[in-house]
C-alpha positions in Angstrom: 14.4 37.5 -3.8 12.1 37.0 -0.9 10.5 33.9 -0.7 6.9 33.3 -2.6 4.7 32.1 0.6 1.5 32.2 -1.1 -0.9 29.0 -0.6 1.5 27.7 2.0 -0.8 26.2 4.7 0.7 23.4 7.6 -2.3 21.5 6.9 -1.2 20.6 2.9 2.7 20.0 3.1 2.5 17.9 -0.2 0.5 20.5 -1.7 2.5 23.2 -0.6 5.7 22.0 -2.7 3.8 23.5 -5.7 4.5 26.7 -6.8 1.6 29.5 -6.6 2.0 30.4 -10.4 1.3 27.3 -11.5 -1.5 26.3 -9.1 -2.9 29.3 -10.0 -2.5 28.5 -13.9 -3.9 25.2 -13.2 -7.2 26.7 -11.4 -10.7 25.5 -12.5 -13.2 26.1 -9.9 -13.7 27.6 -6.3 -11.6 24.9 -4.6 -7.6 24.3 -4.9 -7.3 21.5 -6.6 -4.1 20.2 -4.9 -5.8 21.0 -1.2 -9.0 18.8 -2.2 -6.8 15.9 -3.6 -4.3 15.7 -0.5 -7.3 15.5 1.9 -8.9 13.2 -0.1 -5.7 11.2 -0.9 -5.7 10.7 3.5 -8.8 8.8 3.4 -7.8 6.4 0.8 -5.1 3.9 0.5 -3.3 5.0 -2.7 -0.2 2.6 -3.6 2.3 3.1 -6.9 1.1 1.6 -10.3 -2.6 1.6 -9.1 -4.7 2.5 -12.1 -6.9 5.9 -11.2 -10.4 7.7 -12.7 -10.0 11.2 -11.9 -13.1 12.7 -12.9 -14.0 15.8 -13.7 -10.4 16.8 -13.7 -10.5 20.5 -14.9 -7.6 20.9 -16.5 -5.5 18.0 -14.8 -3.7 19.5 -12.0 -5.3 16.9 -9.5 -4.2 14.1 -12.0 -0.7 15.3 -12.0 -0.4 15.8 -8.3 -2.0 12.2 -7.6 0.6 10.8 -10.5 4.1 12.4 -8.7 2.6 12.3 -4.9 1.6 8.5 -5.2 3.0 7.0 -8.0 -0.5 5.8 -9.3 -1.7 6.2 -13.0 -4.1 9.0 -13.9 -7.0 9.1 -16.1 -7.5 12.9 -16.1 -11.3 13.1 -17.3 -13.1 16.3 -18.8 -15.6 17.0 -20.5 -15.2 21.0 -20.1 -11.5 22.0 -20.4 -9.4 21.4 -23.5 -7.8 17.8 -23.4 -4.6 18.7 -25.7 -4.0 22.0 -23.5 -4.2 19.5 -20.6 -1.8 17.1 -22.7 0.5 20.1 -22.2 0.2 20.7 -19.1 0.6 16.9 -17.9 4.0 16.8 -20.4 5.0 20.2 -19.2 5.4 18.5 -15.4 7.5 14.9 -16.5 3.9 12.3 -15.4 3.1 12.1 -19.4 4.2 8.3 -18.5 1.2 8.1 -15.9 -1.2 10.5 -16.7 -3.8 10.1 -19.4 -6.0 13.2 -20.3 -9.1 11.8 -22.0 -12.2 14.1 -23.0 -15.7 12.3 -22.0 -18.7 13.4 -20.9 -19.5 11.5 -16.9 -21.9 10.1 -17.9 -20.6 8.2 -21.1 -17.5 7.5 -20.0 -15.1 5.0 -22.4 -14.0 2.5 -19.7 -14.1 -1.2 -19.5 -15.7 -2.6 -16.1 -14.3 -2.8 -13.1 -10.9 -1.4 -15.2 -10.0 1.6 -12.0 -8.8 0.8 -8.5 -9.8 4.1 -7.1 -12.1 6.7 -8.8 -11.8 10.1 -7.5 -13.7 13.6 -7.9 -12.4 16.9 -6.9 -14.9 19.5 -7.1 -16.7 18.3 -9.6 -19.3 15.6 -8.5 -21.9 18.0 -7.6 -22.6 18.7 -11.6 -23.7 15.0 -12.3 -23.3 12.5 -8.4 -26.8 14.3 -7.4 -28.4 12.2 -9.7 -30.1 8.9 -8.3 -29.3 6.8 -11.2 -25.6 7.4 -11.6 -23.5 5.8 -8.7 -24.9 2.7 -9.7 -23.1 3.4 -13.0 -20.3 5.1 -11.8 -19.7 1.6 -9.7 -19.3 -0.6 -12.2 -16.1 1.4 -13.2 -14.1 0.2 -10.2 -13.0 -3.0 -9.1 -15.2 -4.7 -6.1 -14.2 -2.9 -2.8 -12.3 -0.2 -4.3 -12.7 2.9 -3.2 -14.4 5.9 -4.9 -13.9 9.0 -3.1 -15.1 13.0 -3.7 -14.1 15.9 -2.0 -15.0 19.7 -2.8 -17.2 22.6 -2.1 -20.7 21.9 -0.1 -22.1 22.4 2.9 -21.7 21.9 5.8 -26.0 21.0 6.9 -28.8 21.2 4.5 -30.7 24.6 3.7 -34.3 24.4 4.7 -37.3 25.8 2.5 -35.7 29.3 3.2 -32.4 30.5 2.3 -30.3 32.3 5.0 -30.5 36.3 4.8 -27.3 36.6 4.2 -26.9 33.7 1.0 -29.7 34.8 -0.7 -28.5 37.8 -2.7 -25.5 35.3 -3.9 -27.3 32.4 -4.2 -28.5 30.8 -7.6 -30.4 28.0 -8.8 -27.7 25.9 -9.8 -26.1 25.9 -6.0 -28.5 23.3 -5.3 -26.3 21.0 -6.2 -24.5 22.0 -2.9 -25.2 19.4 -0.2 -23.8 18.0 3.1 -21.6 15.7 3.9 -24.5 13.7 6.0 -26.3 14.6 2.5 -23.9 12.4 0.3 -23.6 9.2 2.8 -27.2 8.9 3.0 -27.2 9.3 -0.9 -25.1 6.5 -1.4 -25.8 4.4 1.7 -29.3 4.1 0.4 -28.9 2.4 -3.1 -27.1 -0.8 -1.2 -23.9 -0.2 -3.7 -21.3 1.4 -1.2 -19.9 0.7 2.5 -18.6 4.0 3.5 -15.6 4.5 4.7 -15.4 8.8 5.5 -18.1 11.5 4.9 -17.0 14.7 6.9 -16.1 17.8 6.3 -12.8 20.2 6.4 -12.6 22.0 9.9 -12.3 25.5 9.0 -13.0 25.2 5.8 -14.7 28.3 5.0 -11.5 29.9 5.6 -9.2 27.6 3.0 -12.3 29.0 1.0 -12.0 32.1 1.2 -7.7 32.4 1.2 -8.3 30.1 -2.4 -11.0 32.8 -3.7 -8.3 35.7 -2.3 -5.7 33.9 -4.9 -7.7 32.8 -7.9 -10.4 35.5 -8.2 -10.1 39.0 -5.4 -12.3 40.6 -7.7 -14.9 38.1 -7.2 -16.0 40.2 -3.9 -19.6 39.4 -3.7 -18.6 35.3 -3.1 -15.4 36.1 -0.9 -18.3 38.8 1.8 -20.9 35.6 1.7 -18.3 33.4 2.5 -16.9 35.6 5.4 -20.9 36.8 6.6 -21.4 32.8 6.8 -18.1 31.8 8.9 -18.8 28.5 8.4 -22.3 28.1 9.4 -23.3 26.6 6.1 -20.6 27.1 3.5 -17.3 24.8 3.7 -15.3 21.8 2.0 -17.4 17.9 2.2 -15.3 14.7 1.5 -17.0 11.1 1.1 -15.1 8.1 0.2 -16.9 4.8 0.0 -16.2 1.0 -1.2 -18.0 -1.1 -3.7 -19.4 -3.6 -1.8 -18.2 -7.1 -3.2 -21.9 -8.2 -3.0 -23.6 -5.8 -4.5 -25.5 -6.6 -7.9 -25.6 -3.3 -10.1 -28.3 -2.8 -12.4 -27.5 -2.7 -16.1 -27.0 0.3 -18.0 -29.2 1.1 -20.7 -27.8 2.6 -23.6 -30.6 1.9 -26.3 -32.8 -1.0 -27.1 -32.9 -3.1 -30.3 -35.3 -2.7 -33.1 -38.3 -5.0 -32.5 -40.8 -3.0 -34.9 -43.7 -5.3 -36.0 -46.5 -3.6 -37.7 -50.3 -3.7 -36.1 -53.6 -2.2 -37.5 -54.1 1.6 -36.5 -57.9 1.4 -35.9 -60.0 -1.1 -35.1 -61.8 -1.1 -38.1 -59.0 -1.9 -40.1 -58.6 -5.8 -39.9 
């Protein structure tokens, strides 16, 4: 039997241990998984029994990789994809000792402060990090100067008042939520709460891009002919991985505020 070569690339060894059926199984978006996470694993300093958020997991395949790769322990975190399929799945591949699945939405997540060493996001961040408010409470998650890191689909400079000819026919409102890599370190420089550390993007990464959509979806033709018109001009893989700053004071999270009802006269001429 010939051997399966598909989503072999020099540039992911680790990732490229995996077989193609089960990468494929695993797939939850327009990135691979496994490709996102060992890029993102290089810019951080990952070390055995080091607890780890992954958020926005899909359905886990990140969390397992991390959890046999590195040795740390997973918190595989969705809010979309079924968390006993992904208790399955994590079983299925021997980490059920280090990887947790856990359903929760991001932005009420069931943590304890400062409980993670390293909180990661694969392709997801885009759906909820755009948001001003919420690094300051994704922070408190993490322990002072620990790292949170994201890596995934974006682009590669910001897209002026006019979309490019050749994006707009594909485009849709919710790819706003696309941004650059200079895009994300200004984002998080600016709030005071993060020293970073990376913010780049993947050289030829429209291409990984493309070869993932090829795999996961050929019949999705119309994104596979923007992404080849583009070549890179816009379209490609971001990463950003910053540190909690030891100094920095978060603000507090607001969840609801006490009762304090005390009754006053309507109208004036009710005294």
């Amino acid at each position: 039997m010939a051997f399966d070569r598909r989503l072999i690339s020099e540039r992911f060894p680790r990732s490229s241990k995996y077989h193609p059926d089960w990468v494929l199984a695993s797939a939850s978006g327009a990135a691979n998984s496994l490709w996102m996470a060992e890029w993102l694993a290089a810019a951080l300093d990952l070390r055995p029994g080091m607890r780890v958020l992954d958020l926005g997991c899909g359905r886990a395949s990140s969390s397992i990789f991390l959890r046999r790769e590195f040795g740390v322990q997973v918190w595989a975190t969705d809010l979309w994809f079924n968390v006993s399929e992904n208790l399955q799945r994590i079983r299925d591949a021997g980490v059920e000792d280090g990887v947790f699945p856990i359903h929760a939405d991001a932005r009420l997540l069931p943590f304890a402060a400062e409980f993670f060493d390293a909180i990661v996001s694969i392709d997801s961040f885009i759906y909820y990090g755009t948001d001003d408010l919420y690094l300051n409470y994704l922070a408190r998650f993490v322990k002072p100067g620990g790292p949170v890191g994201i890596a995934g689909t974006g682009l590669l400079r910001e897209i002026g008042d006019c979309l490019p000819d050749h994006l707009a026919e594909w485009w849709t409102q919710d790819l706003w939520c696309l941004h650059s890599a200079a895009w994300w370190r200004r984002h998080w420089e600016r709030t005071g709460i993060m020293d970073i550390d990376v913010a780049d993007s993947m050289p030829d990464g429209w291409q990984f891009w493309r070869d993932w959509l090829r795999e996961v979806a050929p019949d999705n033709q119309a994104e596979i002919s923007v992404i080849e018109a583009d070549r890179g001009d816009y379209l490609g893989y971001v990463r950003l991985v910053g540190r909690r700053r030891r100094q920095a004071i978060l603000a507090d999270h607001i969840v609801s505020l006490p009762a304090n009802y005390t009754h006053k006269n309507l109208l004036r001429g009710d005294e």
